[in-house]
N, C-alpha and C positions, 0 to 999 in steps of 0.2 A: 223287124223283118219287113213290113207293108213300107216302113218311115225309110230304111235305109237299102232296101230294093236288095237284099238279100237274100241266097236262099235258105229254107225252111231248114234245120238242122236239127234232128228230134238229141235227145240227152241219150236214151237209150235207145240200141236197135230193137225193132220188132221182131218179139218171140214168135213164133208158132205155136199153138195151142197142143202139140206135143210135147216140144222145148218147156213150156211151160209146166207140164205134168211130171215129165221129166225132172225139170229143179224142184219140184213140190215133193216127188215120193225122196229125193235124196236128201231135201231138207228135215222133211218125217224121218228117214231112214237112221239121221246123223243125231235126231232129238231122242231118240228111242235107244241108240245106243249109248247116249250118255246118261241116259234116264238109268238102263241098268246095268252101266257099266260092264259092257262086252269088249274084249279084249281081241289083237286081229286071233288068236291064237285058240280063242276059245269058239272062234267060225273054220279052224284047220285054214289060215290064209297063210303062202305062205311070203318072205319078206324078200326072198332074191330075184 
């Protein structure tokens, strides 16, 4: 970056610390129902 007078390019964009909470409760969300195998059907979701 400094050597080839480039600019700065992060890998990922900056979350917002809602963003962030956000992907953390759906990450929990997604662990929890594979933990006890909930089905969309057994939350009345429906698929159309």
């Amino acid at each position: 970056m400094a050597t080839k007078k480039e600019p700065y390019k992060p890998k990922n964009e900056y979350l917002f610390l809602d963003q962030k909470r956000k992907m953390g409760l759906v990450k929990r969300m997604k662990k929890q129902i594979n933990k006890f195998d909930i089905k969309p059907e057994d939350l009345d979701f429906s698929t159309s």
